[in-house]
PQR file with spaces between the fields and no chain letter, atoms N, CA, C, O and H, PARSE charges and radii, in Angstrom:
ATOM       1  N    UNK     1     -31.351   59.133    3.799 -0.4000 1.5000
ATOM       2  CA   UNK     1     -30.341   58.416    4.527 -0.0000 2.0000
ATOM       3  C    UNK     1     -30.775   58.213    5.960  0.5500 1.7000
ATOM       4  O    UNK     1     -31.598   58.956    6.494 -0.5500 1.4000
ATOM       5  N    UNK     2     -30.221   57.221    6.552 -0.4000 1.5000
ATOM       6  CA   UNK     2     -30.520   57.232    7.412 -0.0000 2.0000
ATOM       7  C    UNK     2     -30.189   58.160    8.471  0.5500 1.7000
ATOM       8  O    UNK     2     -30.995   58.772    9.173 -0.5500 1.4000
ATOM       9  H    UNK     2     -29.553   56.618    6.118  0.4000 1.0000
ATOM      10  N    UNK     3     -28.676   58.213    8.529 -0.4000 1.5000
ATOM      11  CA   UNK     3     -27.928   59.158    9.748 -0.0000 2.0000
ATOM      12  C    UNK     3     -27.157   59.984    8.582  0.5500 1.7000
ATOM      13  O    UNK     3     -27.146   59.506    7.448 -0.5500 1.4000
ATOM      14  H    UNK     3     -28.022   57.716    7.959  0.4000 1.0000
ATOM      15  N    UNK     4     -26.675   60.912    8.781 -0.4000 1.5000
ATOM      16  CA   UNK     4     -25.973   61.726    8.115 -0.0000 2.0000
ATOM      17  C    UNK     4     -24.724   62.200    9.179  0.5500 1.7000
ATOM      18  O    UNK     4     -24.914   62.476   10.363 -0.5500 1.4000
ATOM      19  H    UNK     4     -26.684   61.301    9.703  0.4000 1.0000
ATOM      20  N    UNK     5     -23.715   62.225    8.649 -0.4000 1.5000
ATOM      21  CA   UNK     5     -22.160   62.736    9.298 -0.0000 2.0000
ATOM      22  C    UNK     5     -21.495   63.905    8.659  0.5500 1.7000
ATOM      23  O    UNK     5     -21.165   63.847    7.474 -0.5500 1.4000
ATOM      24  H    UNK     5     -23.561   62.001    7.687  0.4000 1.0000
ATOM      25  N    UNK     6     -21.289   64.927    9.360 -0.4000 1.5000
ATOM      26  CA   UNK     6     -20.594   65.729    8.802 -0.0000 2.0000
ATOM      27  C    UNK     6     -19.090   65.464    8.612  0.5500 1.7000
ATOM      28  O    UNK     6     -18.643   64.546    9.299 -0.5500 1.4000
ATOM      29  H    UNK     6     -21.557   64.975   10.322  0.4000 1.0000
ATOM      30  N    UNK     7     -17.887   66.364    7.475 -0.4000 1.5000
ATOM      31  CA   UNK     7     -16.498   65.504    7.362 -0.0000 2.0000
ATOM      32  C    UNK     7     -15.897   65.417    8.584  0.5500 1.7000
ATOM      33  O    UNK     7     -15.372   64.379    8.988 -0.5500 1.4000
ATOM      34  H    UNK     7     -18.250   67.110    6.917  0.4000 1.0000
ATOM      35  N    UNK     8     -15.933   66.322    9.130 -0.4000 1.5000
ATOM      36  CA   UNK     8     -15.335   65.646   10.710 -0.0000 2.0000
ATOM      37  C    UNK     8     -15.403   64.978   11.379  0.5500 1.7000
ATOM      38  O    UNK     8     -14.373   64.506   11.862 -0.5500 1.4000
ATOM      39  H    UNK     8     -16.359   67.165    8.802  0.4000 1.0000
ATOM      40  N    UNK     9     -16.710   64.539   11.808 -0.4000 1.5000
ATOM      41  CA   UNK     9     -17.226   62.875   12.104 -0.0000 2.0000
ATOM      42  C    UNK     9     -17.198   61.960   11.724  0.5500 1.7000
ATOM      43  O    UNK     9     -17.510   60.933   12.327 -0.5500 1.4000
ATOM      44  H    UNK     9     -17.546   64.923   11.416  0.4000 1.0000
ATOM      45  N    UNK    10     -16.650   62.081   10.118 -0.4000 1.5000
ATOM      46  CA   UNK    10     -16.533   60.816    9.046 -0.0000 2.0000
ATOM      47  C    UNK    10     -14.647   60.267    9.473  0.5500 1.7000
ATOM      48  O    UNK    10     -14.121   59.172    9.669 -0.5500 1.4000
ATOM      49  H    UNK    10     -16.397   62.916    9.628  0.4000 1.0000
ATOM      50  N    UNK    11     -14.066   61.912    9.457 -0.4000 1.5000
ATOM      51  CA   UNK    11     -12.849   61.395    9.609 -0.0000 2.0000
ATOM      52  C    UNK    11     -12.088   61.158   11.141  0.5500 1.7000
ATOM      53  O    UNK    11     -10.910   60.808   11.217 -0.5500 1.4000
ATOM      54  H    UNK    11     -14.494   62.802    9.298  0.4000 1.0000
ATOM      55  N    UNK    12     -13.079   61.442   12.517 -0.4000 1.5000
ATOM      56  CA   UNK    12     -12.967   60.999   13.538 -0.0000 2.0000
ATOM      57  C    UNK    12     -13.095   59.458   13.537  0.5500 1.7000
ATOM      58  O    UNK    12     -12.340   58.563   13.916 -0.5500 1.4000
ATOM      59  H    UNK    12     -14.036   61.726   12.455  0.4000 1.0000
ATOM      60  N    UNK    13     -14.258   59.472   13.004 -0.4000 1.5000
ATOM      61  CA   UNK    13     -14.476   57.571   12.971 -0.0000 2.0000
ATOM      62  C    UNK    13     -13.792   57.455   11.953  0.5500 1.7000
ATOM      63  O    UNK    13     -13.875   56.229   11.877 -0.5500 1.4000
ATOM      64  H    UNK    13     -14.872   60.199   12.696  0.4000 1.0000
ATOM      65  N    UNK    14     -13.188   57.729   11.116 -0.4000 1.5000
ATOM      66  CA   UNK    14     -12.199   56.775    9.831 -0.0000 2.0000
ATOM      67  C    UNK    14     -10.922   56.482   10.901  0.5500 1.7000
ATOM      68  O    UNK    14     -10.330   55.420   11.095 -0.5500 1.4000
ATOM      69  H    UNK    14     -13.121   58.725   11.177  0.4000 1.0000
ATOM      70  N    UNK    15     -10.774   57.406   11.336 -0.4000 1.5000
ATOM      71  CA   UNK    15      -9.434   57.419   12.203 -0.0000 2.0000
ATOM      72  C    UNK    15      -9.433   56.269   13.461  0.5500 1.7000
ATOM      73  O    UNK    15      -8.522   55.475   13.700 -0.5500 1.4000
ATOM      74  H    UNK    15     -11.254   58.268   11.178  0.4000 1.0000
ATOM      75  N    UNK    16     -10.816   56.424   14.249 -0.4000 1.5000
ATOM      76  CA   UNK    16     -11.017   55.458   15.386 -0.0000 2.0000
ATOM      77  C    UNK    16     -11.097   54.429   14.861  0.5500 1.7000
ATOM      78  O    UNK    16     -10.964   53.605   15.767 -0.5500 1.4000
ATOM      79  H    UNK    16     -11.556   57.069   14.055  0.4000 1.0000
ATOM      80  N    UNK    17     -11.283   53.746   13.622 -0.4000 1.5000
ATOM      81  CA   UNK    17     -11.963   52.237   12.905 -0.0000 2.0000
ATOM      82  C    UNK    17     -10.453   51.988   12.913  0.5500 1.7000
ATOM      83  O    UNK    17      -9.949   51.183   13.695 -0.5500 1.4000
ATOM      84  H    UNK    17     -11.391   54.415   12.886  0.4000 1.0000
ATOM      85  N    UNK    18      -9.725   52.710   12.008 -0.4000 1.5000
ATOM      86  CA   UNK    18      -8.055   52.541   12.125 -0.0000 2.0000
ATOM      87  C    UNK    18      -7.379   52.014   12.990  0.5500 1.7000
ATOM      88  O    UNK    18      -6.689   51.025   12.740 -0.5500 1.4000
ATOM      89  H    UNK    18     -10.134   53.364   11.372  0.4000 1.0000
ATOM      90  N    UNK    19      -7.436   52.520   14.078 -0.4000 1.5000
ATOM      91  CA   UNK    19      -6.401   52.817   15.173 -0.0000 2.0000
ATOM      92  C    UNK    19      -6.962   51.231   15.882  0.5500 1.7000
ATOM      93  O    UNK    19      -6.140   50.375   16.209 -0.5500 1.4000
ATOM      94  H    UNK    19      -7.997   53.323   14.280  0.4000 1.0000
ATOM      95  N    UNK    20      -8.451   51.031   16.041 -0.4000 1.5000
ATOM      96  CA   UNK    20      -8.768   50.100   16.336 -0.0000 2.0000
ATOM      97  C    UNK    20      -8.844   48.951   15.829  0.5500 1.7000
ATOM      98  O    UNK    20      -9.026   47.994   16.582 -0.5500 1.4000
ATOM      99  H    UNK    20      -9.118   51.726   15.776  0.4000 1.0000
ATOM     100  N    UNK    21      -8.711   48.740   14.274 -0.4000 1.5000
ATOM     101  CA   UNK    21      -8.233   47.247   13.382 -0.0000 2.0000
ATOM     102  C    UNK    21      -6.569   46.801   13.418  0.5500 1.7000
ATOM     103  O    UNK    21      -6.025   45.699   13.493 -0.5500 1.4000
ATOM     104  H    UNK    21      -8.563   49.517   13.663  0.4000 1.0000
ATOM     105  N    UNK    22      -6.059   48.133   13.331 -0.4000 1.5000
ATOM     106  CA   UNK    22      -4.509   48.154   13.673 -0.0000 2.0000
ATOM     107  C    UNK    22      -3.794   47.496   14.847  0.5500 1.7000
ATOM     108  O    UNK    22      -2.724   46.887   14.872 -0.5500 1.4000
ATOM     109  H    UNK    22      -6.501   49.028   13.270  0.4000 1.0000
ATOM     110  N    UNK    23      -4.690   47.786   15.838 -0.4000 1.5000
ATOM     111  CA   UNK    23      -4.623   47.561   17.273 -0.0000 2.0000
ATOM     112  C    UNK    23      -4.990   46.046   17.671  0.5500 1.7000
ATOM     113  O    UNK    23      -4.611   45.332   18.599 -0.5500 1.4000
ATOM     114  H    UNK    23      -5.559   48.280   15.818  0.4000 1.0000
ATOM     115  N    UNK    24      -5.759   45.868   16.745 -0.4000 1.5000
ATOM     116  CA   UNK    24      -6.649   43.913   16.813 -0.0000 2.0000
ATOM     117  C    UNK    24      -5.209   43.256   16.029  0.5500 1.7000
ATOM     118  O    UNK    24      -5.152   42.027   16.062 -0.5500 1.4000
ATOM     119  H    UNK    24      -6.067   46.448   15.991  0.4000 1.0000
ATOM     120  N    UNK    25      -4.088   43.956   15.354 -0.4000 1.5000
ATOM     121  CA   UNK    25      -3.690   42.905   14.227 -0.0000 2.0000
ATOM     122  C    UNK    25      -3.511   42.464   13.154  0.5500 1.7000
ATOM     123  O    UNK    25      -2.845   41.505   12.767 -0.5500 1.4000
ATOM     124  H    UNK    25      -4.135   44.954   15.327  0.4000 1.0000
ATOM     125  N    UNK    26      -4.381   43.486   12.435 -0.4000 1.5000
ATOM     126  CA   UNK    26      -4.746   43.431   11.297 -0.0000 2.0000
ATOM     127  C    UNK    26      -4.254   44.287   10.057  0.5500 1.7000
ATOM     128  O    UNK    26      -4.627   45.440    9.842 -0.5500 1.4000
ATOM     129  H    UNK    26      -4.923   44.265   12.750  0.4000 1.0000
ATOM     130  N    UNK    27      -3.358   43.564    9.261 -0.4000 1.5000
ATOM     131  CA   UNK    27      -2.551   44.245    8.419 -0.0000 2.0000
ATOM     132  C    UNK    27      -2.950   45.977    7.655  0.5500 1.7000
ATOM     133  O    UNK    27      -3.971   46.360    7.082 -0.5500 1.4000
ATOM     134  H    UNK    27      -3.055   42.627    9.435  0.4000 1.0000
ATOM     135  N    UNK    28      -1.717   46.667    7.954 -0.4000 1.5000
ATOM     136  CA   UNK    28      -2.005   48.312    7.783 -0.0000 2.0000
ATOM     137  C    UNK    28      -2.658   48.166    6.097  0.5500 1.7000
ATOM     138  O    UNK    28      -3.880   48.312    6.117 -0.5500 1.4000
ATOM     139  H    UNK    28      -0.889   46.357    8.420  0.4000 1.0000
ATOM     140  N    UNK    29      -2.345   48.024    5.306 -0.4000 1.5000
ATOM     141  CA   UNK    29      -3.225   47.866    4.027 -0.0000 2.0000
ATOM     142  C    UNK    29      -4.300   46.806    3.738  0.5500 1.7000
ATOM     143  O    UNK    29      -4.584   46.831    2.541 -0.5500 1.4000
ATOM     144  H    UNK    29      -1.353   47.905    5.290  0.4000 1.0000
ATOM     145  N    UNK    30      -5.061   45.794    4.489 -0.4000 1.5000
ATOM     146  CA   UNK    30      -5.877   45.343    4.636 -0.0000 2.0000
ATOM     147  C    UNK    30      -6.706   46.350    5.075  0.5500 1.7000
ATOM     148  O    UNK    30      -7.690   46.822    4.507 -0.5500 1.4000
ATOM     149  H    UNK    30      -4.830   45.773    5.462  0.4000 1.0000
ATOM     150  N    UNK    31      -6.181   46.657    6.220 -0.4000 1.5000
ATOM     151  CA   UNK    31      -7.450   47.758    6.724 -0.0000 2.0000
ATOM     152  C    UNK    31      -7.894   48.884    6.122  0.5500 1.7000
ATOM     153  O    UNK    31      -9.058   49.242    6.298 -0.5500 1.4000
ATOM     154  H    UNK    31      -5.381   46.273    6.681  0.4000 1.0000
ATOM     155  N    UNK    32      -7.157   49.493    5.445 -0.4000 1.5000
ATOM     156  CA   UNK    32      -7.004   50.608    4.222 -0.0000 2.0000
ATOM     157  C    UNK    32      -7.531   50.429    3.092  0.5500 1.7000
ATOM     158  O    UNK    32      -7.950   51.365    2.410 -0.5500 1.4000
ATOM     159  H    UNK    32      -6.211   49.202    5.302  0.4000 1.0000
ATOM     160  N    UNK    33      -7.596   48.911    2.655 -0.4000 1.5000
ATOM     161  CA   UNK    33      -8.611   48.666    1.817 -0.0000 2.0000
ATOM     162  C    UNK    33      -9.667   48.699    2.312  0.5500 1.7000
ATOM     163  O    UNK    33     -10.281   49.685    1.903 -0.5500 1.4000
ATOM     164  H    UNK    33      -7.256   48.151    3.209  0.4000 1.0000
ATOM     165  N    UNK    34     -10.310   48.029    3.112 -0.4000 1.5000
ATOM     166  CA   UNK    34     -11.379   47.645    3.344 -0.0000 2.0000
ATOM     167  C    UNK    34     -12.434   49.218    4.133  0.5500 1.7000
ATOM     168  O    UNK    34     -13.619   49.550    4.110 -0.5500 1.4000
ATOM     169  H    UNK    34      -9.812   47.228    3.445  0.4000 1.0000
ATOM     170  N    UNK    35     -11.081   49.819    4.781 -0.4000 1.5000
ATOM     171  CA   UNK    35     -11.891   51.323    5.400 -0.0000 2.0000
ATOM     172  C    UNK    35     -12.083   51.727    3.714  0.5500 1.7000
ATOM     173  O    UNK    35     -13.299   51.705    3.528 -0.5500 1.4000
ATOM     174  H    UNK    35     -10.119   49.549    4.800  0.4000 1.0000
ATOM     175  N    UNK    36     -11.360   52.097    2.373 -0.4000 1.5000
ATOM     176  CA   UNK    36     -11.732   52.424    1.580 -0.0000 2.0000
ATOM     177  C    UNK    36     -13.059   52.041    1.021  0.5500 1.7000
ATOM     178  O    UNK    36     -13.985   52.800    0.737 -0.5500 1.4000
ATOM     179  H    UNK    36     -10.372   52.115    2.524  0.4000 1.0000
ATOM     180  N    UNK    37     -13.003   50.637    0.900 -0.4000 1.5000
ATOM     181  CA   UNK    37     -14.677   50.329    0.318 -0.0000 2.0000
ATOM     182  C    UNK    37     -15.874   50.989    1.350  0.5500 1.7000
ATOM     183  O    UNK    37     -16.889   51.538    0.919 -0.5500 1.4000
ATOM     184  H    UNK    37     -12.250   50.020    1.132  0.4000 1.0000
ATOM     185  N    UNK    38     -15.562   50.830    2.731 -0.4000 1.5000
ATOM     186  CA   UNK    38     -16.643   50.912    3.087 -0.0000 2.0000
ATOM     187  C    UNK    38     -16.919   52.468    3.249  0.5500 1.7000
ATOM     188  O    UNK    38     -18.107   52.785    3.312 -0.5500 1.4000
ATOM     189  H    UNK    38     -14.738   50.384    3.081  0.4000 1.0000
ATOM     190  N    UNK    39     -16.321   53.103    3.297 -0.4000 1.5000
ATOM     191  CA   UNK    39     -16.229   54.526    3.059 -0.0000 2.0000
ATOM     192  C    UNK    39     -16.482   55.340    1.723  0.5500 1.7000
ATOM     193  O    UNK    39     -16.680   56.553    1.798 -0.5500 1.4000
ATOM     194  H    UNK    39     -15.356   52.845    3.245  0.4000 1.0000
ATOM     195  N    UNK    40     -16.478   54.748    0.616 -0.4000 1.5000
ATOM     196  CA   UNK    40     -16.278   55.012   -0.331 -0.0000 2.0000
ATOM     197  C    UNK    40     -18.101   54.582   -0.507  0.5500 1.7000
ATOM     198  O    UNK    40     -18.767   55.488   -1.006 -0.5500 1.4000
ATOM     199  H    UNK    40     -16.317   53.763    0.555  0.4000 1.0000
ATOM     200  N    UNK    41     -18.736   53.518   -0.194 -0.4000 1.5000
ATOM     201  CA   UNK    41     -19.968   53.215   -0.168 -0.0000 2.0000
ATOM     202  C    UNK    41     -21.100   54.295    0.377  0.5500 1.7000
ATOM     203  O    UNK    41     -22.231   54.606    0.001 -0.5500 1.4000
ATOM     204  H    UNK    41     -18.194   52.781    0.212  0.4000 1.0000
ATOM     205  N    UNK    42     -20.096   54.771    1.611 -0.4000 1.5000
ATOM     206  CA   UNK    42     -21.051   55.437    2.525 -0.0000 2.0000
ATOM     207  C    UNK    42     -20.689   56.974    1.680  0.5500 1.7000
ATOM     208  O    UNK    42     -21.645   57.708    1.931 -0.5500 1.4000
ATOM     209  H    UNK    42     -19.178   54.518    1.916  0.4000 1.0000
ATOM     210  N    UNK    43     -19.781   57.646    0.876 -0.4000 1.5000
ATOM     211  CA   UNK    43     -19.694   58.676    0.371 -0.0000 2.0000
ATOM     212  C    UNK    43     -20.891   58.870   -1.035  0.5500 1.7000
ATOM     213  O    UNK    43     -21.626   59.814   -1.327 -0.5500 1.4000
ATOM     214  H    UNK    43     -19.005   57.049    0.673  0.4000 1.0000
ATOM     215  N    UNK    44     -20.613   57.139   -1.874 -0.4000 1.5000
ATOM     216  CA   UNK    44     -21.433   57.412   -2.910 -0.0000 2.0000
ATOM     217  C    UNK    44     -22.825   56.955   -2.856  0.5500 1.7000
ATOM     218  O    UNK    44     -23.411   56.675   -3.902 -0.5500 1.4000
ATOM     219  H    UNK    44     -20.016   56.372   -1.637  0.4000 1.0000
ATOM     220  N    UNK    45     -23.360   56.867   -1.786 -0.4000 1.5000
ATOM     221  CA   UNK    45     -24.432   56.304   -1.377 -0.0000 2.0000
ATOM     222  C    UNK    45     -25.677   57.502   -2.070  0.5500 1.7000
ATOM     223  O    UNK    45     -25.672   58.688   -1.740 -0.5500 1.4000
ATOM     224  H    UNK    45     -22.884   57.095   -0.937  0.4000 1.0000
ATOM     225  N    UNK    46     -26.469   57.031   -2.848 -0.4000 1.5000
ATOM     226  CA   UNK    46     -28.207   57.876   -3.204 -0.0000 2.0000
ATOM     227  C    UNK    46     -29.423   56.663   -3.810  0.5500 1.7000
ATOM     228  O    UNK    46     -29.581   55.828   -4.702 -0.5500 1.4000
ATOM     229  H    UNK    46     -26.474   56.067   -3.115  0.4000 1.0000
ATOM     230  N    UNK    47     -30.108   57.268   -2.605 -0.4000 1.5000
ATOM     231  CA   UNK    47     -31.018   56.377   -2.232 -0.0000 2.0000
ATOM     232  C    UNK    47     -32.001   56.619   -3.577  0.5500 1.7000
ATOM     233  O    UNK    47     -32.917   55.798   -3.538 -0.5500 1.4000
ATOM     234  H    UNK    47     -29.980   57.946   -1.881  0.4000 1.0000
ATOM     235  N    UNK    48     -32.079   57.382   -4.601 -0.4000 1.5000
ATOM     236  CA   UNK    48     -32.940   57.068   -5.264 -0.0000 2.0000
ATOM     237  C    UNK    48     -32.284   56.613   -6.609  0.5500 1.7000
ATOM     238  O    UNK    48     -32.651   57.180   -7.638 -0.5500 1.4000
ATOM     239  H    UNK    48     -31.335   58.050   -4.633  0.4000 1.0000
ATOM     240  N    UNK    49     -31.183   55.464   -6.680 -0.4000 1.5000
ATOM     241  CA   UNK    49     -30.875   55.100   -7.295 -0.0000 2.0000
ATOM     242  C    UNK    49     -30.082   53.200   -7.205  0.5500 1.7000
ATOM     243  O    UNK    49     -29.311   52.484   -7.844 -0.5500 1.4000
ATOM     244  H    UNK    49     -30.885   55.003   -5.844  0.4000 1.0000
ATOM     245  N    UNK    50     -31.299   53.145   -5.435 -0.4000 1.5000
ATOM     246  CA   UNK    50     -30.480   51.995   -4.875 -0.0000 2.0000
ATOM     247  C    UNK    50     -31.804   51.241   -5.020  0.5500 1.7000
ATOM     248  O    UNK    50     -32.798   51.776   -4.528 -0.5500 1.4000
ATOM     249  H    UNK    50     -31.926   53.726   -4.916  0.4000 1.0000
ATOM     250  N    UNK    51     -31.947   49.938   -5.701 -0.4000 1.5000
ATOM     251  CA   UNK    51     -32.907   48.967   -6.102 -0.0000 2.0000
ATOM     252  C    UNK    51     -32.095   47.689   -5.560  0.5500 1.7000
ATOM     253  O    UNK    51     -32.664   46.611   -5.388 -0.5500 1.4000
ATOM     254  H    UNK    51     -31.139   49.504   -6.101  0.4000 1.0000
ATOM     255  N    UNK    52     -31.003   47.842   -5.356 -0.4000 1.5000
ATOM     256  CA   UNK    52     -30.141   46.450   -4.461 -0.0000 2.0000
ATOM     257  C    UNK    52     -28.915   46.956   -3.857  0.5500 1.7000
ATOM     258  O    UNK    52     -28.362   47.931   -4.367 -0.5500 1.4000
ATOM     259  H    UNK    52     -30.540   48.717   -5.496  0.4000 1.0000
ATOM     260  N    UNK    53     -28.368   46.313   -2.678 -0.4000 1.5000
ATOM     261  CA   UNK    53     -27.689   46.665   -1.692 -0.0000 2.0000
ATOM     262  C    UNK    53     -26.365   46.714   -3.322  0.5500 1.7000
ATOM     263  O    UNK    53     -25.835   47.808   -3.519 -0.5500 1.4000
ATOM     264  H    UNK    53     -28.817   45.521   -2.264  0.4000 1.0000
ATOM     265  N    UNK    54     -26.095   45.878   -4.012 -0.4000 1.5000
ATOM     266  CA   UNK    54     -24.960   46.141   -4.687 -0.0000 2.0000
ATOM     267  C    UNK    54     -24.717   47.359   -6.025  0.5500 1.7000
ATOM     268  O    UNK    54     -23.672   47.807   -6.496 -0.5500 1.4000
ATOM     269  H    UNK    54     -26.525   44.990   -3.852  0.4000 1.0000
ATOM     270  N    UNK    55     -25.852   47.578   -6.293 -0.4000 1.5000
ATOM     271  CA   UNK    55     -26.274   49.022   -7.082 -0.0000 2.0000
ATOM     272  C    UNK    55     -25.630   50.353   -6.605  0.5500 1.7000
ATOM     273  O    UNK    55     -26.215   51.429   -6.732 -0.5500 1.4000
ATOM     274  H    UNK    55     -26.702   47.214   -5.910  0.4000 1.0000
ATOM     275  N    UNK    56     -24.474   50.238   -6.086 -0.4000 1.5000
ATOM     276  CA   UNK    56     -24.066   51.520   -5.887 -0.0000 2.0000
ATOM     277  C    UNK    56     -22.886   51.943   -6.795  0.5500 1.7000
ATOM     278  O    UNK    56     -22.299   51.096   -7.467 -0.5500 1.4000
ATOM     279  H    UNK    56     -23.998   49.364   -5.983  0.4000 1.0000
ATOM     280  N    UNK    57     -22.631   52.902   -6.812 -0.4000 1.5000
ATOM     281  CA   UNK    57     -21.955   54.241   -7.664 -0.0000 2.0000
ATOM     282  C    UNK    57     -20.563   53.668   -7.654  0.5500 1.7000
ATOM     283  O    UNK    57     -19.932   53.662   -8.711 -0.5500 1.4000
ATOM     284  H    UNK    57     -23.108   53.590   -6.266  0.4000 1.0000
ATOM     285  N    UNK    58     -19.991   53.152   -6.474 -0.4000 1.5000
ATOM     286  CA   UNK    58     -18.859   52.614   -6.081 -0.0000 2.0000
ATOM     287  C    UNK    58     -18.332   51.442   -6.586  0.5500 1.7000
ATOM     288  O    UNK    58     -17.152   51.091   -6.589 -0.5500 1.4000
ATOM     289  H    UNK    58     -20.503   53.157   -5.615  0.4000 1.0000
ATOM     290  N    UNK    59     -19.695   50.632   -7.186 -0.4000 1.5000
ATOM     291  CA   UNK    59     -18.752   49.348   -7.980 -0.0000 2.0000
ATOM     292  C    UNK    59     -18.895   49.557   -9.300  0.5500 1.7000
ATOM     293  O    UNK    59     -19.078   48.490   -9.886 -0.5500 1.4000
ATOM     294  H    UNK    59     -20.654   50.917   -7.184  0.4000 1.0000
ATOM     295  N    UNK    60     -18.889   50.292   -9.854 -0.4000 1.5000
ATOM     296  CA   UNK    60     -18.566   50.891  -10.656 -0.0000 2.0000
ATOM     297  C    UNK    60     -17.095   51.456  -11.141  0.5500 1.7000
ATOM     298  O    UNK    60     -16.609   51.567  -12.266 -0.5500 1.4000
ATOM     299  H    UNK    60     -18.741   51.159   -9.378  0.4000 1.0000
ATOM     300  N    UNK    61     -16.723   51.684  -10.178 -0.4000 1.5000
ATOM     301  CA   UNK    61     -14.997   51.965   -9.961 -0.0000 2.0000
ATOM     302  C    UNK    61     -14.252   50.356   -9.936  0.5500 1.7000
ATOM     303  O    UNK    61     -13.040   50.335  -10.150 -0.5500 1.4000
ATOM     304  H    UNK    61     -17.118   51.593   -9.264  0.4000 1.0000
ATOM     305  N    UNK    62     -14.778   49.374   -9.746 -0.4000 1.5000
ATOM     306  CA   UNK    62     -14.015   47.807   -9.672 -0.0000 2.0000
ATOM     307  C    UNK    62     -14.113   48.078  -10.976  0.5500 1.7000
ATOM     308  O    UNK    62     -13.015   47.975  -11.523 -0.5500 1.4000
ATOM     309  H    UNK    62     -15.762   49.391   -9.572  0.4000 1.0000
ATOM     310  N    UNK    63     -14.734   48.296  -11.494 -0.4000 1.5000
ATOM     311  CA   UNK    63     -14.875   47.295  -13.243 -0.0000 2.0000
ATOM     312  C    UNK    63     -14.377   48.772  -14.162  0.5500 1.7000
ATOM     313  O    UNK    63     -15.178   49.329  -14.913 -0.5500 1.4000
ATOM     314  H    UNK    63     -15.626   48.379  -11.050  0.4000 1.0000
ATOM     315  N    UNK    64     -13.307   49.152  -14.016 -0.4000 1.5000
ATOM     316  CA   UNK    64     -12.544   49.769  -14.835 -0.0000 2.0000
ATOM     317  C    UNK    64     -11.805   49.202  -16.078  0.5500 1.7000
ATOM     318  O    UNK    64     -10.610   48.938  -15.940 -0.5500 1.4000
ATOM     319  H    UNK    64     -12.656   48.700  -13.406  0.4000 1.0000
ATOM     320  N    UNK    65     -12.330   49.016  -17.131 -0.4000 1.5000
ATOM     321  CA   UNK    65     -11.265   48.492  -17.734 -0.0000 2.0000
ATOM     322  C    UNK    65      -9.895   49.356  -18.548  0.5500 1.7000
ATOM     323  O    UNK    65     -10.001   50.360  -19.251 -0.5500 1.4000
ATOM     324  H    UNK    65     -13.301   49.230  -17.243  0.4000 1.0000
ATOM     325  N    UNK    66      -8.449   48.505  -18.144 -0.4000 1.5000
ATOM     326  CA   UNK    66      -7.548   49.507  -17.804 -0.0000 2.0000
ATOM     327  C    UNK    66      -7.314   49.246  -19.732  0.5500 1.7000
ATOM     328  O    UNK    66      -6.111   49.366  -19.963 -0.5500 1.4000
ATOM     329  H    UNK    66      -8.363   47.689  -17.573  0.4000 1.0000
ATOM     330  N    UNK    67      -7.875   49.034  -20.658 -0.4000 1.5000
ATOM     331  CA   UNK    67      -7.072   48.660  -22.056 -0.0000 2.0000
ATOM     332  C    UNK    67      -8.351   49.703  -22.401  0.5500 1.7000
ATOM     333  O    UNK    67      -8.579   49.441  -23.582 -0.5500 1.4000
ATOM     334  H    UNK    67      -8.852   48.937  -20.470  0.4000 1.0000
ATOM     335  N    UNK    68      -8.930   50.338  -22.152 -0.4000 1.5000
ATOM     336  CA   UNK    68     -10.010   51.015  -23.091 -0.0000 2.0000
ATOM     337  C    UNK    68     -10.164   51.814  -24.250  0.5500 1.7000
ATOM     338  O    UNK    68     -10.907   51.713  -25.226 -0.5500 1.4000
ATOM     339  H    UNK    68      -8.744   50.551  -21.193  0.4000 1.0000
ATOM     340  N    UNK    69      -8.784   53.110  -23.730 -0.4000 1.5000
ATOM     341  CA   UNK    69      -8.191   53.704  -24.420 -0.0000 2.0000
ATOM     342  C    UNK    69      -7.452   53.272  -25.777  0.5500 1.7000
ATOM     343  O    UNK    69      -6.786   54.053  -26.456 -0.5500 1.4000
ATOM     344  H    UNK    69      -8.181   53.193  -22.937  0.4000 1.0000
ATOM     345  N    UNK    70      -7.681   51.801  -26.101 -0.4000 1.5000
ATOM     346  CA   UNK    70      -6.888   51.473  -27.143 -0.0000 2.0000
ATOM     347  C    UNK    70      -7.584   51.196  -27.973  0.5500 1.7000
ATOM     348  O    UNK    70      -6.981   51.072  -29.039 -0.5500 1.4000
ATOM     349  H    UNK    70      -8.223   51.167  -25.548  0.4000 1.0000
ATOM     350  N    UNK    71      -8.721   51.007  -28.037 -0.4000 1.5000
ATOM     351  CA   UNK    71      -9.788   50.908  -28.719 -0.0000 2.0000
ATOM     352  C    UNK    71     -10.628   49.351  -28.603  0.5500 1.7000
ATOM     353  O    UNK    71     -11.671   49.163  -29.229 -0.5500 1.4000
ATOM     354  H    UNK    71      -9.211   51.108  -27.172  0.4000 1.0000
C-alpha cells in the first residue's frame, strides 16, 4: 500500500470528509454513500489481487443477487 492509516485516522478523516461535504451542501445520504464506497475500497483494498483499478473485493458487494436463496 501505499500509506497506511491506523482506525483512528481513518475515522478522524471519515469524520473531517463529512463535516466538510455537509458544509459544501451536499445531501447527508449522498455523502454517506459515497464516504461508504470510498471507504469501503480503501478497507478492502489487496494489492496482490488488483490487476485493474475495478478488481476490488468491494464490487463484489454491488452484485448481490437478492432472489438467490430461492433457487
Amino acid at each position: 500500500m501505499l500509506f497506511s492509516l491506523s482506525n483512528p485516522e481513518v475515522a478522524i478523516l471519515m469524520m473531517g470528509i463529512f463535516l466538510f461535504a455537509v458544509l459544501l451542501g451536499f445531501p447527508i445520504a449522498f455523502t454517506l454513500m459515497a464516504m461508504g464506497i470510498a471507504f469501503g475500497y480503501y478497507a478492502y483494498y489487496d494489492a496482490t489481487m488488483m490487476e485493474h483499478i475495478f478488481d476490488n473485493r468491494i464490487f463484489q458487494l454491488f452484485v448481490q443477487n437478492p432472489l438467490y436463496c430461492y433457487g
